[in-house]
TIVEXMAR-652602 format. One line per 10 residues: their letters; for each residue x, y, z of N, C-alpha, C, O. Coordinates in nm, 3 decimals, padded with zeros to 5 digits. Example, Ala and Ser with C-alpha at 12.3 -4.5 7.8 and 13.67 -1.06 7.14 Angstrom:
residues 2
as> 01.319:-00.569:00.780:01.230:-00.450:00.780:01.320:-00.330:00.780:01.424:-00.332:00.846; 01.285:-00.225:00.708:01.367:-00.106:00.714:01.290:00.003:00.787:01.341:00.114:00.804
This chain:
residues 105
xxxxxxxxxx> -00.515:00.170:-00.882:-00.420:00.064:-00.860:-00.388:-00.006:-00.992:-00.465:-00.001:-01.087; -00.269:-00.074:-00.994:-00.246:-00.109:-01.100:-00.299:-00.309:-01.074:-00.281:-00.369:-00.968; -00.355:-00.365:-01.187:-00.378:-00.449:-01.173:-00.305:-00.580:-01.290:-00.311:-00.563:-01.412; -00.253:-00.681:-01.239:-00.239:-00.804:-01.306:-00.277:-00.888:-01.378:-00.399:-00.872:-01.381; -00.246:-00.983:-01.450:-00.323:-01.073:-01.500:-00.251:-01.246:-01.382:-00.144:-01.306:-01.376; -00.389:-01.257:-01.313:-00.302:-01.354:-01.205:-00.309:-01.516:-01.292:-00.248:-01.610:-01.240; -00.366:-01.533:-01.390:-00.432:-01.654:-01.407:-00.267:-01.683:-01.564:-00.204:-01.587:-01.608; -00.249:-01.778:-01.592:-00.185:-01.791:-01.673:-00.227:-01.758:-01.809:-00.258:-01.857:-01.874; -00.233:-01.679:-01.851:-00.326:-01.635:-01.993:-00.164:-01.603:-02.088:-00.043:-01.593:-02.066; -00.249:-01.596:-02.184:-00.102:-01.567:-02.337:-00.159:-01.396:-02.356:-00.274:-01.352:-02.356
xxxxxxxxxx> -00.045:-01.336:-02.370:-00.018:-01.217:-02.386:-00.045:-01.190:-02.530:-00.104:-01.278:-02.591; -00.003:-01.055:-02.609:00.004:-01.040:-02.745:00.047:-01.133:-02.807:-00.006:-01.195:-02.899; 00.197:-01.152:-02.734:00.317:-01.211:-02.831:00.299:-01.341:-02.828:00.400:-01.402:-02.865; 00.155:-01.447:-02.781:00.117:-01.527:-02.818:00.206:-01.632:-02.682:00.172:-01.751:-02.672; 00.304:-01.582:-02.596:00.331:-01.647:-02.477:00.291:-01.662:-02.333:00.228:-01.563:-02.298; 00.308:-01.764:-02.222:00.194:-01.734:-02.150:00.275:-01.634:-02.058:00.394:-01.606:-02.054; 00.171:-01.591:-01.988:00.173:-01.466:-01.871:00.204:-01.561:-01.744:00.114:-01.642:-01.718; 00.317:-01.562:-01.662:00.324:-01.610:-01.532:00.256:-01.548:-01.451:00.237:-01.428:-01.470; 00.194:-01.625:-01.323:00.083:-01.599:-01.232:00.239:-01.494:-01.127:00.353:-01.525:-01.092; 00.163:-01.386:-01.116:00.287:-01.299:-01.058:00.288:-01.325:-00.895:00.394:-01.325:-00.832
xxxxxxxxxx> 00.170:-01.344:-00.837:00.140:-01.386:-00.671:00.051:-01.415:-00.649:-00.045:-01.364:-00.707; 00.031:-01.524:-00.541:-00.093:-01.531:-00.508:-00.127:-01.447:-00.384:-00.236:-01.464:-00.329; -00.030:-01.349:-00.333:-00.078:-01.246:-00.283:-00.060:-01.122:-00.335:-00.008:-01.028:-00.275; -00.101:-01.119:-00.442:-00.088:-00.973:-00.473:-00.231:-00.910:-00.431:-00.234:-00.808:-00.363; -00.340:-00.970:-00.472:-00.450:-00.917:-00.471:-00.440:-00.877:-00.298:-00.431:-00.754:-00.290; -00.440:-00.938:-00.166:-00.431:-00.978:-00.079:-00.313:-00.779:-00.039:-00.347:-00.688:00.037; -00.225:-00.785:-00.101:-00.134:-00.701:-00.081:-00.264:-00.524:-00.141:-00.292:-00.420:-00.080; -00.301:-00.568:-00.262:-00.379:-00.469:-00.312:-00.467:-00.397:-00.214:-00.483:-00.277:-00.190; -00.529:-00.531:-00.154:-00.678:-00.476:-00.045:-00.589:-00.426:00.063:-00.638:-00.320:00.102; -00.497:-00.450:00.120:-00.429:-00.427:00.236:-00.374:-00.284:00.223:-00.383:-00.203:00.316
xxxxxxxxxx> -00.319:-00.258:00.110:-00.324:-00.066:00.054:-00.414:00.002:00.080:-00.410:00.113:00.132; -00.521:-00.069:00.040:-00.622:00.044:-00.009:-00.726:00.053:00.118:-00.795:00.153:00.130; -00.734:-00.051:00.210:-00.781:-00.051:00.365:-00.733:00.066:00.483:-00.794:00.131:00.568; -00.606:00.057:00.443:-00.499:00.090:00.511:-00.455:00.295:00.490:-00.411:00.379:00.568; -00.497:00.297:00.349:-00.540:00.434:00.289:-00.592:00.483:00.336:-00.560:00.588:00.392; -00.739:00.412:00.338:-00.883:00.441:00.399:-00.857:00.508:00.539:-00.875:00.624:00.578; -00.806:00.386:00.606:-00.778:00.440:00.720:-00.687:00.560:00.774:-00.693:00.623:00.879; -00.617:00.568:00.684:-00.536:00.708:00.700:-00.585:00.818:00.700:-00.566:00.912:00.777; -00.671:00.804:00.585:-00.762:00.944:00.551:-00.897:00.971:00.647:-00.977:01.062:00.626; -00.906:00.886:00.741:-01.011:00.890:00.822:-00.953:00.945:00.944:-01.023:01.025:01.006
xxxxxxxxxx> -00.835:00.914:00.991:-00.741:00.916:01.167:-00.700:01.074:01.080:-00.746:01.151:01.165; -00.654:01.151:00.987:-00.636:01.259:00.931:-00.747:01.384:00.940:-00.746:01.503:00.972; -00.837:01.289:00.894:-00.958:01.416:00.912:-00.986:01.427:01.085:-00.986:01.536:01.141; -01.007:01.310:01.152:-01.003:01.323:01.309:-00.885:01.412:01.361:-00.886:01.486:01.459; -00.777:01.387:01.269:-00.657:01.458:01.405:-00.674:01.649:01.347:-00.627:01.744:01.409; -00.737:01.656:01.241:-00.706:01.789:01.186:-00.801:01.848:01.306:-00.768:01.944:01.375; -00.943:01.764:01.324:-01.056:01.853:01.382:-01.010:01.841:01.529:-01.075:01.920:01.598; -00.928:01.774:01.596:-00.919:01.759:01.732:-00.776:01.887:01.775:-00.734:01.942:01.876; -00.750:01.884:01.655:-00.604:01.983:01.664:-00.673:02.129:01.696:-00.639:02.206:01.786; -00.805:02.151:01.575:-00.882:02.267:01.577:-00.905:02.268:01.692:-00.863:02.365:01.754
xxxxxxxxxx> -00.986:02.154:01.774:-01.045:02.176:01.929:-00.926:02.222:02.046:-00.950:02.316:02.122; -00.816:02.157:02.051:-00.683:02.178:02.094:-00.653:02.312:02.058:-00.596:02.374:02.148; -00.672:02.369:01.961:-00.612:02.531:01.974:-00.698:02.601:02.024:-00.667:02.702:02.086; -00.856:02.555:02.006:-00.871:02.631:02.095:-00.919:02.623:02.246:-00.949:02.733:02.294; -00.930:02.537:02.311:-00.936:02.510:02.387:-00.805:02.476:02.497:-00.816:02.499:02.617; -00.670:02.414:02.429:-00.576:02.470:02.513:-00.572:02.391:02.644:-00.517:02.441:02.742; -00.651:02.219:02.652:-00.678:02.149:02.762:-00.623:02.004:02.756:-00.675:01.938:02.666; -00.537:01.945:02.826:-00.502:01.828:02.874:-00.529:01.744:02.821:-00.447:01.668:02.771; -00.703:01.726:02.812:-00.794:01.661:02.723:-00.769:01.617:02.593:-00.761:01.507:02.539; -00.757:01.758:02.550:-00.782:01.781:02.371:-00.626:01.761:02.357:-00.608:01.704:02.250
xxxxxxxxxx> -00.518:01.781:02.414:-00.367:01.759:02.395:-00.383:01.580:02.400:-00.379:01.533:02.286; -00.392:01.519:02.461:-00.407:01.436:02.520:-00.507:01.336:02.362:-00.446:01.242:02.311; -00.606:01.363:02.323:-00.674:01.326:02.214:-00.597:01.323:02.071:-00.601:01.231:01.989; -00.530:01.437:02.060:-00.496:01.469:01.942:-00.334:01.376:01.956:-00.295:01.289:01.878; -00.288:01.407:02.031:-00.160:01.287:02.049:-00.198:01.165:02.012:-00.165:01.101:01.912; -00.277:01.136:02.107:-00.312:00.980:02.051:-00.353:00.944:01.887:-00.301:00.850:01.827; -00.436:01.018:01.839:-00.451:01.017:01.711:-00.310:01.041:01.628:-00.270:00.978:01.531; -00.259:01.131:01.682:-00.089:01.136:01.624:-00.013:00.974:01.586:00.034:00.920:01.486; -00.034:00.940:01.731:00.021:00.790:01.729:-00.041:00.692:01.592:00.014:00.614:01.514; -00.190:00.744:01.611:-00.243:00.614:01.553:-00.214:00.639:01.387:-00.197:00.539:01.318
xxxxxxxxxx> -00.208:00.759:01.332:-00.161:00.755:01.215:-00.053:00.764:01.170:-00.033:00.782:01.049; 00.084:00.748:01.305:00.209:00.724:01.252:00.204:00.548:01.312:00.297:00.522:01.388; 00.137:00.466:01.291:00.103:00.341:01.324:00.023:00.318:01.167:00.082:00.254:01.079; -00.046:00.348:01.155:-00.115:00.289:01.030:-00.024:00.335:00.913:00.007:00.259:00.820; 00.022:00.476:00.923:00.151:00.499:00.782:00.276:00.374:00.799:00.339:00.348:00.697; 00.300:00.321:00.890:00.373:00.225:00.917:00.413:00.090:00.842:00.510:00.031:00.793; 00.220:00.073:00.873:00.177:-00.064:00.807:00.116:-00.032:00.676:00.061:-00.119:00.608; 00.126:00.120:00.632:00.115:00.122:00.481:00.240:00.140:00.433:00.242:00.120:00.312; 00.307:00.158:00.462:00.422:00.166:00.398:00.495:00.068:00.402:00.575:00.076:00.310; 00.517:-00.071:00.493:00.528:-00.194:00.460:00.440:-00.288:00.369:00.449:-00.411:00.368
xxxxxxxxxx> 00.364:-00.222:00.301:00.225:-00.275:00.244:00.319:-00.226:00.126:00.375:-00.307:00.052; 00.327:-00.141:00.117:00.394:-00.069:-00.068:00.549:-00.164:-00.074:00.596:-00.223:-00.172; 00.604:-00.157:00.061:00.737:-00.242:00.056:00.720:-00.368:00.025:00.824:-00.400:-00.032; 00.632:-00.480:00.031:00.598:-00.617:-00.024:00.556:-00.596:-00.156:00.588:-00.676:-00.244; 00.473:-00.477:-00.186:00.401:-00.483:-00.349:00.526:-00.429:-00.434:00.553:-00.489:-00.538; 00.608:-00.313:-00.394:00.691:-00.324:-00.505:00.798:-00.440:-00.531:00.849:-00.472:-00.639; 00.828:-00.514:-00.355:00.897:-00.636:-00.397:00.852:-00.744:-00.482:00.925:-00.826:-00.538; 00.719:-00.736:-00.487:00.676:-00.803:-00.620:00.702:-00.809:-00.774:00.718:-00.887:-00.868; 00.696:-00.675:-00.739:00.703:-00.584:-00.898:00.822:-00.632:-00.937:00.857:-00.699:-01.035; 00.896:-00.573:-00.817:01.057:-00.585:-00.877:01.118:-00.740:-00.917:01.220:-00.762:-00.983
xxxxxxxxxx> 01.033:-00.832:-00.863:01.112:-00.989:-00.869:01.006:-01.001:-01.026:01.060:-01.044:-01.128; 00.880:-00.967:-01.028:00.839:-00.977:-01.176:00.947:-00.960:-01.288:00.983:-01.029:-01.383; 00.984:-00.830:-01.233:01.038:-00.730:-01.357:01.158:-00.757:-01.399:01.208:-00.724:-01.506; 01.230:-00.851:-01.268:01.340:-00.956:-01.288:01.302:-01.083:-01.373:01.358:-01.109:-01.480; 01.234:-01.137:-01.334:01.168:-01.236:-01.427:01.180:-01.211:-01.532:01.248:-01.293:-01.595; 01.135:-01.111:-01.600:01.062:-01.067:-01.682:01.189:-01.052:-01.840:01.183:-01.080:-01.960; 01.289:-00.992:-01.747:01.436:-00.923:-01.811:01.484:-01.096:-01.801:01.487:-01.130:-01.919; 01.514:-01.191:-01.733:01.591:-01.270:-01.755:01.535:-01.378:-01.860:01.608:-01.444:-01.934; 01.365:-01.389:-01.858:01.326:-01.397:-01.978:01.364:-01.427:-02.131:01.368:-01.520:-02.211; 01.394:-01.259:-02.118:01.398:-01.167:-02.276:01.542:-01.250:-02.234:01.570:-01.362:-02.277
xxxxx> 01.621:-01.175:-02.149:01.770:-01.268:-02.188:01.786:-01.386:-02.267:01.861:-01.393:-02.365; 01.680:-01.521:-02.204:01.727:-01.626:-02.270:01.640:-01.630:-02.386:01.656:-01.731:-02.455; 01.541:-01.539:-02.432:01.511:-01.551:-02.595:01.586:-01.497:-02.670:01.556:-01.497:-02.790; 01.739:-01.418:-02.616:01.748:-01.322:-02.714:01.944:-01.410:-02.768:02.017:-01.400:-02.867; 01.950:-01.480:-02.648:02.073:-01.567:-02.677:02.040:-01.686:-02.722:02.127:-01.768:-02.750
C-alpha cells in the first residue's frame, strides 16, 4: 500500500505537507480487510465448486452459489473502498497542481 505523511511535516523543499485525510488510514484498513476477505470466500468457492463437480447435488450447487454471492458482495465493497481512496488521491493531486499554479504565477 502506498502510504502518506498524515501529520503536517515539511517536505524536501522545506514546505509543509497538508494532512491529506483523516480517513485515509481508515480507507487503507478497509482494503486490505476486505482483500483478506476475498481471498478467503475464493479459496472456499474454488473447493466447493471441486465438491459440486463432483458430486453434482442441490447441496453443493446450492453452497457454491451462495459463496458466489458472497464474493460478488465483498468485490463490491472493495471496489467502493478503491473508489473513496483514489478520490482522495485525486483531490490531493488537485491540491497539489493548484499549488504549483499559484507559486509559479
Amino acid at each position: 500500500m502506498i502510504f502518506f505523511k498524515i501529520n503536517k511535516e515539511k517536505d524536501d523543499n522545506d514546505s509543509y505537507v497538508p494532512a491529506i485525510n483523516k480517513n485515509l488510514p481508515g480507507i487503507i484498513n478497509t482494503i486490505e480487510e476486505f482483500s483478506d476477505e476475498q481471498r478467503a470466500i475464493v479459496r472456499k468457492f474454488k473447493h466447493e465448486m471441486e465438491k459440486f463437480t463432483e458430486e453434482r447435488s442441490l447441496e453443493t450447487c446450492l453452497q457454491a452459489l451462495n459463496l458466489s454471492m458472497q464474493l460478488a458482495n465483498t468485490r463490491e465493497k472493495l471496489l467502493e473502498a478503491y473508489k473513496q481512496y483514489s478520490g482522495l488521491l485525486e483531490n490531493e493531486l488537485k491540491n497539489r497542481i493548484k499549488m504549483e499554479k499559484k507559486k509559479n504565477d
